[in-house]
N, C-alpha and C positions, 0 to 999 in steps of 0.2 A: 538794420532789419532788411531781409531779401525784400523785393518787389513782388508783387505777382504778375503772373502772367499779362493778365488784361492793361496793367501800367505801362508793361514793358512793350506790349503790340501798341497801346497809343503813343509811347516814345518814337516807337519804329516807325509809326504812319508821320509824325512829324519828319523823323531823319530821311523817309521818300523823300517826301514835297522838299525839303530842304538840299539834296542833291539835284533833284529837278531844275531848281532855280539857279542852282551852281551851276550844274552842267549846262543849261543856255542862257546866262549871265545876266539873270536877272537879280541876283544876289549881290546888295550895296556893300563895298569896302568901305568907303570913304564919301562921309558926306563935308558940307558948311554953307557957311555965309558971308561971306565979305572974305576979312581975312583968317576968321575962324575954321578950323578943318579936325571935325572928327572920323577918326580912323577907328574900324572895327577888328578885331580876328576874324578870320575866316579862315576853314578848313580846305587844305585842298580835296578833289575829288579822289587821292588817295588815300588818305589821311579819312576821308567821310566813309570808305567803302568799308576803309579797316575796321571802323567802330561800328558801321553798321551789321558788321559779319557778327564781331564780338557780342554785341547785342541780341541779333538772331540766336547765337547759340546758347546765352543768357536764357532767350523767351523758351528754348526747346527746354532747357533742364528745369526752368519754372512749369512749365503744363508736366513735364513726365514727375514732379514732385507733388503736382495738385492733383494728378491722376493715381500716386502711390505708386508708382515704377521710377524711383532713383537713377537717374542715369550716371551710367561709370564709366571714367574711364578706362584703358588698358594701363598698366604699368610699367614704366620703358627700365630696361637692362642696358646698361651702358658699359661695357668694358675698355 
């Protein structure tokens, strides 16, 4: 099932704050205790920008579908 709009803008306001923290390193890789050590994923700031675009242009084609204006693409000719 698509998302609506309003899921996908509060996805996005997470993916801000969540580059924010990357991009001045306040975002944990790796915690522990003694000799325990958990490692997390973490995206890099390329990798977060790419999914944040992908995202954006998800939230535009969800509002032009809850507005009744489908948004289209063009269709590429490749020879």
């Amino acid at each position: 099932m698509a998302q609506s709009a309003a899921e996908i803008q509060s996805e996005l306001t997470d993916l801000y704050a969540a580059r924010q923290q990357r991009a001045t390193g306040k975002m944990v890789e790796q915690a522990g205790r003694g000799n325990r050590f958990m490692r997390f994923a973490v995206m890099t700031l390329t990798e977060l920008d790419a999914y944040i675009q992908r995202r954006e242009e998800d939230l535009a084609q969800a509002q032009a579908a809850e507005n009744g204006k489908p948004r289209r693409r063009a269709i590429g000719t490749f020879f």
